[in-house]
VEXLUMLUM-224609 format. One record per residue (C-alpha): residue number from 1; x, y, z; residue in three letters. Coordinates in Angstrom, 2 decimals, padded with zeros to 5 digits, m for minus. Each point is the difference from the previous one (the first is absolute). Layout:
<atoms>
{NUM; {X; Y; Z}; ala};
...
</atoms>
This chain:
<atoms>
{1; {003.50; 127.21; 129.13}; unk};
{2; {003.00; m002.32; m000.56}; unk};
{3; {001.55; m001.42; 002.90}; unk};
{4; {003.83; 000.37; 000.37}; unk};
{5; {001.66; m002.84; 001.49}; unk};
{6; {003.89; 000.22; 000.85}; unk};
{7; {002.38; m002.41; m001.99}; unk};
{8; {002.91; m001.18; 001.08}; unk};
{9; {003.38; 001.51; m001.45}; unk};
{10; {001.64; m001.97; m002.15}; unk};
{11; {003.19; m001.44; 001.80}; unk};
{12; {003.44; m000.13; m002.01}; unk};
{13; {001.90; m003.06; 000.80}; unk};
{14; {003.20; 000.89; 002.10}; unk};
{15; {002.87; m001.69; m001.05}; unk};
{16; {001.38; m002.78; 002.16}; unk};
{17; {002.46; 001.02; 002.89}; unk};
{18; {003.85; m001.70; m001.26}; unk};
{19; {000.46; m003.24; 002.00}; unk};
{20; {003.78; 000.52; 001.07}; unk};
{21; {m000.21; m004.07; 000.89}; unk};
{22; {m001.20; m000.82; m003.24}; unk};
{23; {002.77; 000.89; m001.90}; unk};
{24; {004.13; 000.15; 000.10}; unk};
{25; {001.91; 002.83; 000.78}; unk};
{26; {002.38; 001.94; m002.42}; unk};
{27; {002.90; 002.63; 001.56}; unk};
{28; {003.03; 001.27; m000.45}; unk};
{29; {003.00; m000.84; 002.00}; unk};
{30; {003.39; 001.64; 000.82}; unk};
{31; {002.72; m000.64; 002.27}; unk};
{32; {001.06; 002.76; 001.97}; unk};
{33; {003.15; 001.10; m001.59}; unk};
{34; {m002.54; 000.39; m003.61}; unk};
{35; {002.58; m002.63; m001.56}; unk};
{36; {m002.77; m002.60; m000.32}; unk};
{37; {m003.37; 000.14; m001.41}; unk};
{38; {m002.68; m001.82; m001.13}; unk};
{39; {m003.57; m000.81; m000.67}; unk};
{40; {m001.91; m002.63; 002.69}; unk};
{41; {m002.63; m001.09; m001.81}; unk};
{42; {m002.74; m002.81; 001.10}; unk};
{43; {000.76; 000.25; 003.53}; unk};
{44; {m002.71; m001.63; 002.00}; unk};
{45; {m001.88; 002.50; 001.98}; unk};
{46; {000.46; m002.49; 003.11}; unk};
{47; {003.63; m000.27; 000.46}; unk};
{48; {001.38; 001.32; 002.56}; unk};
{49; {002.30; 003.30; m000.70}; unk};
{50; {003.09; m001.71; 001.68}; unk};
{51; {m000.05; m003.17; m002.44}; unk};
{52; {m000.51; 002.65; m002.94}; unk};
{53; {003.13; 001.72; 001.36}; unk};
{54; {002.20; m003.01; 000.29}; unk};
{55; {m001.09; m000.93; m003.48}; unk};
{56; {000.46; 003.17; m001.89}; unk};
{57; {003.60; 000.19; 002.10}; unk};
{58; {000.64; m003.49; m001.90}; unk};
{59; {m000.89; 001.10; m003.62}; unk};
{60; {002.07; 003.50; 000.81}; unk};
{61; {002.49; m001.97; 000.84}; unk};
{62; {000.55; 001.48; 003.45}; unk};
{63; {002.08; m001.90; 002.83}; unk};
{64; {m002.33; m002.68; 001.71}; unk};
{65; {001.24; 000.17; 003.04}; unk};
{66; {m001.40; 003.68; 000.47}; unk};
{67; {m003.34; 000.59; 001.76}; unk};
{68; {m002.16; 001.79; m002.57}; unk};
{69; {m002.99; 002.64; 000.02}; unk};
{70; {m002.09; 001.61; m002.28}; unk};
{71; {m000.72; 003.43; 000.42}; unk};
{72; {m003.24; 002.10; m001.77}; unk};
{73; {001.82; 002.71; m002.24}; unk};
{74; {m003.43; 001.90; m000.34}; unk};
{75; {m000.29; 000.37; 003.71}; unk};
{76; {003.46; m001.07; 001.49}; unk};
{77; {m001.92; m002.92; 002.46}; unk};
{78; {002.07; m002.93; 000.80}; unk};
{79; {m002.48; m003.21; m000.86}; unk};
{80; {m000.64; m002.28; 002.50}; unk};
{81; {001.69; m003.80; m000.93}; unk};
{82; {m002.76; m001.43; 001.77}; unk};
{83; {m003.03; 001.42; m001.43}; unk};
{84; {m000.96; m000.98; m003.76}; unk};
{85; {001.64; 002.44; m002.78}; unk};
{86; {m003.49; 000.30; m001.72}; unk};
{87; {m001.17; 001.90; 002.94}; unk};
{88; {002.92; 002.78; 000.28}; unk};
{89; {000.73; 001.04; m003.52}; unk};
{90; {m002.47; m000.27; m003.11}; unk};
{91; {000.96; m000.78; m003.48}; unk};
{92; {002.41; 002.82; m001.78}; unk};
{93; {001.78; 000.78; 003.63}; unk};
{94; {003.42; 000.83; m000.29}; unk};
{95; {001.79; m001.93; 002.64}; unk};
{96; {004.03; m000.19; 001.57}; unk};
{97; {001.71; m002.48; 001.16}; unk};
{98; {002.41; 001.09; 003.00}; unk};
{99; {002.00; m002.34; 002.33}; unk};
{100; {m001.92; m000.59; 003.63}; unk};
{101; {002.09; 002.26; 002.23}; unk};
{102; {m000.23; m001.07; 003.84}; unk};
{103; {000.07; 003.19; 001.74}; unk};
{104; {m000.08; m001.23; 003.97}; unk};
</atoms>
């Protein structure tokens, strides 16, 4: 009689989980009014949102004396300026730029 011994099942190689850090960021940006848009592309993953603001403001053009924020249009969440971009939107987000109101 033949013995049976279990083998082990062949495992299929899961692909790698996407390193957000590795690699830059690529998103669309509009100002509020829709009159301005464009493409960010290679936008470090570490910046924080409220420099990204400020400089998208700049290449739209907008007044520089304004406060800016960027706003998730998928979700309609304000990002946080402090926090790194690369950690509140991925790449393909659709994202608009609104004055900072100070409400109280």
């Amino acid at each position: 009689m033949k013995v049976l011994k279990p083998t082990p099942a062949k495992t299929v190689a899961e692909p790698a989980p996407v390193n957000r850090r590795g690699g830059m960021l690529q998103f669309e940006a509009r100002d509020v009014t829709g009159t301005h848009v464009l493409e960010a592309r290679n936008v470090q993953p570490a910046t924080p949102a409220g420099a990204v603001a400020s400089a998208l403001a700049s290449r739209m053009a907008l007044p520089a004396n304004v406060p800016w924020i960027i706003r998730d249009d998928s979700t309609g969440a304000v990002l946080e300026e402090e926090k790194p971009i690369g950690d509140q939107i991925e790449t393909g987000a659709k994202v608009v730029l609104s004055p900072k109101a100070h409400l109280g």
